[in-house]
C-alpha positions in Angstrom: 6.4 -28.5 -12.7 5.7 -31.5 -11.2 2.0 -32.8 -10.5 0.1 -34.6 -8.7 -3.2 -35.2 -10.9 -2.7 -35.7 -14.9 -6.7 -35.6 -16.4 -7.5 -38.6 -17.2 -7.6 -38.7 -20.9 -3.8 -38.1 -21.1 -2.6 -40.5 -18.4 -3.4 -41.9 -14.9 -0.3 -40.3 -13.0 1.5 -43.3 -11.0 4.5 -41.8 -8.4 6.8 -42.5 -11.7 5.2 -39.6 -13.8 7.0 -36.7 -14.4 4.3 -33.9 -15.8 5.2 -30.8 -17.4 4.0 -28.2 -19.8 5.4 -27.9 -23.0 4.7 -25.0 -25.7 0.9 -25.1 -24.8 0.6 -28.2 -24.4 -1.0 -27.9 -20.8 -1.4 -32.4 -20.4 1.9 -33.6 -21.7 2.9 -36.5 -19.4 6.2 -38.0 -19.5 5.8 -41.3 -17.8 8.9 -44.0 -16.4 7.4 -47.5 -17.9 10.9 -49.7 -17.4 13.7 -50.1 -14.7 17.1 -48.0 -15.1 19.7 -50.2 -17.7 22.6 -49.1 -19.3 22.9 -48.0 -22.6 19.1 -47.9 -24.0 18.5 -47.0 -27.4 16.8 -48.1 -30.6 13.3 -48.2 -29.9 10.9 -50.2 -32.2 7.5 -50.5 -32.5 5.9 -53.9 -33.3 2.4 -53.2 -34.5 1.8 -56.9 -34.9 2.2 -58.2 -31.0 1.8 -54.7 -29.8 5.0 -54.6 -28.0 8.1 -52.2 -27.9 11.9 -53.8 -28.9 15.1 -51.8 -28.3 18.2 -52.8 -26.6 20.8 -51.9 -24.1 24.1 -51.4 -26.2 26.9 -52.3 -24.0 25.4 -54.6 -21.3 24.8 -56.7 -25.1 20.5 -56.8 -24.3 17.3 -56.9 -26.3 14.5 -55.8 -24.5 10.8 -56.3 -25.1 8.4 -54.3 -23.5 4.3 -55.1 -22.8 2.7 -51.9 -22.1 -0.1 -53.7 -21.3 1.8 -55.4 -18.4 4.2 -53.3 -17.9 7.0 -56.4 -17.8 10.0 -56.4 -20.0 11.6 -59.7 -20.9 15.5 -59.7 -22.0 17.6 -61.9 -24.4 21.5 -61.5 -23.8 23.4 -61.7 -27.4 26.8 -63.0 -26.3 28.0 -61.8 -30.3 28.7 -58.4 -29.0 27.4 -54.6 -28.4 23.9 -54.4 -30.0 23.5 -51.0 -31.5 19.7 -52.1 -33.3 17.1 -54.6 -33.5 14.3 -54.7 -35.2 11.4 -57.9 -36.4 11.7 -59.8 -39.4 8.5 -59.9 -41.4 6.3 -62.9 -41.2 8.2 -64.2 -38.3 6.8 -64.3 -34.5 10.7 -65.2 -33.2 12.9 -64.3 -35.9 14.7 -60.4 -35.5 17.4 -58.7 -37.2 20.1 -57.2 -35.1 23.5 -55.6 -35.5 26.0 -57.3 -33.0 29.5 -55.5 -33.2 30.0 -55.2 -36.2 27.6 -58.4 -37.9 24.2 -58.1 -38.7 23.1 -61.5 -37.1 19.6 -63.2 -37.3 18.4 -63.5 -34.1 16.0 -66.6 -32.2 13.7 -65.3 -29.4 10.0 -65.4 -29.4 10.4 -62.8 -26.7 8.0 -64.4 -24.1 10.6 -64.8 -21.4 14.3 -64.4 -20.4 17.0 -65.2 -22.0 20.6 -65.9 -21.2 21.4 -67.4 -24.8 19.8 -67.1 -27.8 20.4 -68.6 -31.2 22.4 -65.7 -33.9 23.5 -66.0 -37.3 25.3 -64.1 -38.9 24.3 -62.6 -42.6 27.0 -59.9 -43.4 29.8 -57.9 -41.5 30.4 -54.1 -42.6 33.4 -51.6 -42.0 36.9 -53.7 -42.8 38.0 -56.1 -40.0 41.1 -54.3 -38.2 39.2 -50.9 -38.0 37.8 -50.5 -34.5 34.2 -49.7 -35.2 30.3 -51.4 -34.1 26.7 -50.9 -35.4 24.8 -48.2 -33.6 21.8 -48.0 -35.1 19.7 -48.7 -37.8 15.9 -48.8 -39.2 13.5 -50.5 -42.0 12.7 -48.3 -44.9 9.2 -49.2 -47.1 10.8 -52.0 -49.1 12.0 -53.6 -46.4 15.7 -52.8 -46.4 18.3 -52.1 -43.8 19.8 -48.9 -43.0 22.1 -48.9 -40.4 25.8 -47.5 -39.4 28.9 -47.7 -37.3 30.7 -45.4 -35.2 34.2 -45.6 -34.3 35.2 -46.6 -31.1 38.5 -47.8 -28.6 38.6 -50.4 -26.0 37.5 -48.0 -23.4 34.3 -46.5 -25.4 35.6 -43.2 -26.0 35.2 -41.8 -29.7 37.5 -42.6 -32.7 36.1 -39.7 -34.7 36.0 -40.3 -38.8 35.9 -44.0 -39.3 32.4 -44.9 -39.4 30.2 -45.2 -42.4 26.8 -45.6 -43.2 25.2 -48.5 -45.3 21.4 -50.1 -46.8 21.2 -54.1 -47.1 18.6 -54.4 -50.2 15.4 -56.8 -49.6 16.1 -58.5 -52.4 20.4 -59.1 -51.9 20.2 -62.7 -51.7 23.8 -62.4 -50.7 23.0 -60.3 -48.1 25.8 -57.7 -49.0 25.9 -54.2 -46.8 25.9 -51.4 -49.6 28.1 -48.0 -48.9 25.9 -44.9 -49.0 27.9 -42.3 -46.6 31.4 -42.5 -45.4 32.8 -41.4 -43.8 31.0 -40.5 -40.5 31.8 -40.3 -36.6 28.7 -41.5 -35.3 25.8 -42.5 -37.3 23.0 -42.1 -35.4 18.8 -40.9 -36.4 17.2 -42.1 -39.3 13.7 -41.1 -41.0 12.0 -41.2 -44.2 8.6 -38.7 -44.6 5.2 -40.4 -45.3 5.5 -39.6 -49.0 8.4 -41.6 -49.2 10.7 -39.3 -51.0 12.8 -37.5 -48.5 15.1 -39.6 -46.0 16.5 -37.8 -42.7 19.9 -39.0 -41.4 22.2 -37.8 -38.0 25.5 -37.8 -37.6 25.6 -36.8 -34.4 29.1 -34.7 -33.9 27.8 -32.7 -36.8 25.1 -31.4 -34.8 22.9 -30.9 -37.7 20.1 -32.9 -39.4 20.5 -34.4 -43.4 18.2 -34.6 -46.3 18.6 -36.7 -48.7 16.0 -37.1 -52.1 14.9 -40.8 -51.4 13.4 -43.3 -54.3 11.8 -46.1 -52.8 12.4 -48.2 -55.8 16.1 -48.2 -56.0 17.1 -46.9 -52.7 19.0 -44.6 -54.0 20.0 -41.2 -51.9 21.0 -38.0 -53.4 21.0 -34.1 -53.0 22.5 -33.7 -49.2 21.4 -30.8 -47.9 21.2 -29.7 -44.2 17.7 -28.8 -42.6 18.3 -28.2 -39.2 21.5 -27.4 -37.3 21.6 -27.2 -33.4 24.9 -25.4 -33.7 22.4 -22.1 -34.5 20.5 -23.1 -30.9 21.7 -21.9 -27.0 20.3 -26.0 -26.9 23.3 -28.3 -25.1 23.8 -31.8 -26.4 24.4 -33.7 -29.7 21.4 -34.6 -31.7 20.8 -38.7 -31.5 18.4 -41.0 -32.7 15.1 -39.6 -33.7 11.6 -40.7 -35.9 8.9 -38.8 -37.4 5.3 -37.9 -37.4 2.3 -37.8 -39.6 2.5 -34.2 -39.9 6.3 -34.6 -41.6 7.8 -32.8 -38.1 11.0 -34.6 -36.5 10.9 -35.7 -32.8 15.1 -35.4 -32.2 16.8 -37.0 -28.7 19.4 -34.9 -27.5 22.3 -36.6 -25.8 23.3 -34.4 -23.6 20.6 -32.2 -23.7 17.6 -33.9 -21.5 14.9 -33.4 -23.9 13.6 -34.1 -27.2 12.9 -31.9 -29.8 10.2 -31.4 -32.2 11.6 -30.1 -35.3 9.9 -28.8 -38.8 12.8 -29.8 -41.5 10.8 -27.3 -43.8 11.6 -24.4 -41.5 14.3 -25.5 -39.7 13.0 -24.2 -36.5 12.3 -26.0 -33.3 8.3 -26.4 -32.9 8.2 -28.0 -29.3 10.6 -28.9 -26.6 9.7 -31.8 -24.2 11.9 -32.3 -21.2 13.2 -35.8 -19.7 14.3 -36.6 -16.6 17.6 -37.8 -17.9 20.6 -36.2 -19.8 21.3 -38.4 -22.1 18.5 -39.0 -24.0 19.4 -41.5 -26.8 16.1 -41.9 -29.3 12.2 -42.2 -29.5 9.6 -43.5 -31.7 6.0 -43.8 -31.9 3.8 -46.4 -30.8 0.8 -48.2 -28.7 -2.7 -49.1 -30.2 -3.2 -45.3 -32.0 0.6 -44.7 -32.3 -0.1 -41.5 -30.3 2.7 -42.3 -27.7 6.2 -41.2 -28.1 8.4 -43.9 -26.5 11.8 -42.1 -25.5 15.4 -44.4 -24.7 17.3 -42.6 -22.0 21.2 -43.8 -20.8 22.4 -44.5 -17.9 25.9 -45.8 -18.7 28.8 -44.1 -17.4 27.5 -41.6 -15.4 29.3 -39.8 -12.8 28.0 -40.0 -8.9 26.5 -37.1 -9.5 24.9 -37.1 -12.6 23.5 -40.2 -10.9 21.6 -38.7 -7.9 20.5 -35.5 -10.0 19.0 -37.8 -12.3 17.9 -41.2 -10.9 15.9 -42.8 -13.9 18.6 -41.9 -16.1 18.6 -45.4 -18.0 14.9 -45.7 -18.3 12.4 -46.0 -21.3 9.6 -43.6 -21.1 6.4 -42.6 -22.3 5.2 -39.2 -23.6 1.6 -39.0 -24.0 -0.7 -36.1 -24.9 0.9 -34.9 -27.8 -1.8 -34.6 -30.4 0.2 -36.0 -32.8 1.0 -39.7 -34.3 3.7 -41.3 -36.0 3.3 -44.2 -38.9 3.8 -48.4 -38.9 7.4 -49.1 -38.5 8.4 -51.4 -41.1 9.6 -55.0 -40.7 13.0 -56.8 -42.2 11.8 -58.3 -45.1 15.2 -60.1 -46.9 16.0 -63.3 -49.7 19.2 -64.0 -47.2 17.2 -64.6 -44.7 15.6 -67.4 -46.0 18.1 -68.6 -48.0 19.9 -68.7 -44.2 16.9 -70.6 -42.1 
């Protein structure tokens, strides 16, 4: 239901806060913090400046947002699509991205807008002639890269099967993608538990959540088994990016689905539901000061008339607060090639 006073210790209700109760959880306010864009996805979480990075996929952004302020400043990477982006360690302007299909270093100290930044790119994956681009991606605890591609035509529509999934090591000088899982149709969530030694992974037509015996060391992945299918569910939608708490539960965007669902990958079964005022809802992650706020991506690209008066803010990033629960630091790029590049 929608309301018009949130207590105070959960969040100071502005005429953008949608408030609703969820499994219990009688103060769970889901909050607009950014304008409508196109595409959003890939939310990060920079600990160090306290700001929130993710991007807008087709109209080729990256977006920072100050919760403090509330403004979000924009870079435009001419490259291509940018399906992730996430800070390189030890760097206040340096960010890793994936730009079609290139993982570029990327200029921009973030402080204001951008029409042209300075890339670089490291490394390409998937072969030239196959029509694919990077859609998302994350830092695991030794600083490598994990990210995928999905297939796709000139008009966006889905070329199912030609995607695959891939881990730059932090210590590849060459900077040379590694093949870990091909092939997929849309690689999508990513998440590794906070003992280090179970990695979650989405490919979202499956409709089913990955597990994967992780060693931090080596980065090697093994024993694939499958610990939560939405194909069992009456829920609508495809699962899409989604991070982790402290407590070991998934928090799972559903494109398609307008919510975001809290999973236990022990159990398999669905521990909360938390609706969003948009349909396609495209990832979330954890952050602010105590890491105690979800911060959910929503899209708003290529929706019908309709869709786009039933849900107006479709587009927007929000902000889910109250949940009782936090997530961990999201890790930084840390790689030789970049240095051996700047």
């Amino acid at each position: 239901m929608i309301r018009v006073i949130c207590t105070s210790l959960v969040c100071i209700l502005v005429t953008l806060v949608y408030t609703r109760q969820v499994a219990g959880d009688s103060n769970v306010c889901v909050e607009k913090v950014t304008d409508t864009y196109g595409l959003s996805e890939g939310p990060h979480w920079d600990h160090r400046s306290q700001k929130l990075y993710f991007v807008d996929i087709y109209n080729q952004f990256i977006r920072r947002l100050d919760p403090a302020t509330g403004v979000v400043t924009n870079a435009y990477i001419k490259h291509g699509t940018v399906g992730v982006v996430i800070p390189v360690d030890g760097s206040s302007d340096q960010l890793i991205a994936g730009a079609g299909k290139d993982i570029v270093l990327v200029t921009w100290d973030g402080e204001k807008d951008e029409k042209e930044v300075p890339t670089e790119v490291l490394c390409s994956v998937d072969e030239k002639n196959v029509k694919t681009r990077i859609n998302d991606g994350k830092v695991d605890s030794s600083g490598r890269l994990w990210l995928g591609t999905m297939g796709e035509n000139e008009v966006g529509n889905l070329i199912p099967g030609i995607g695959s999934f891939y881990h730059i090591d932090s210590q590849n000088k060459l900077c040379i993608p590694m093949k870990e899982i091909s092939p997929v149709s849309i690689s999508n969530g990513l998440a590794w538990n906070k003992e280090d030694d179970t990695f979650y992974y989405i490919d979202s037509p499956t409709r089913q959540i990955a597990a994967y015996d992780y060693d931090p060391n080596s980065g090697k992945i093994s024993n694939r088994r499958i610990v939560f299918n939405l194909n069992t569910t009456n829920l609508s939608g495809v699962p899409d990016g989604m991070t982790i708490d402290t407590d070991g539960n998934l928090w799972v965007a559903l494109f398609g689905g307008s919510q975001v669902i809290n999973v236990n990958p022990k159990t398999g079964k669905i521990l909360r539901v938390v609706k969003i005022p948009a349909e396609n809802v495209t990832s979330a992650t954890f952050g602010g000061p105590f890491l105690d706020i979800l911060y959910v991506t929503t899209s708003g690209h290529g929706l019908t008339a309709e869709q786009q008066e039933k849900t107006p803010k479709a587009g927007a990033l929000f902000a889910v607060k109250g949940l009782g629960v936090r997530g961990s630091l999201a890790n930084a790029f840390r790689n030789e090639c970049v240095d051996k590049c700047t």
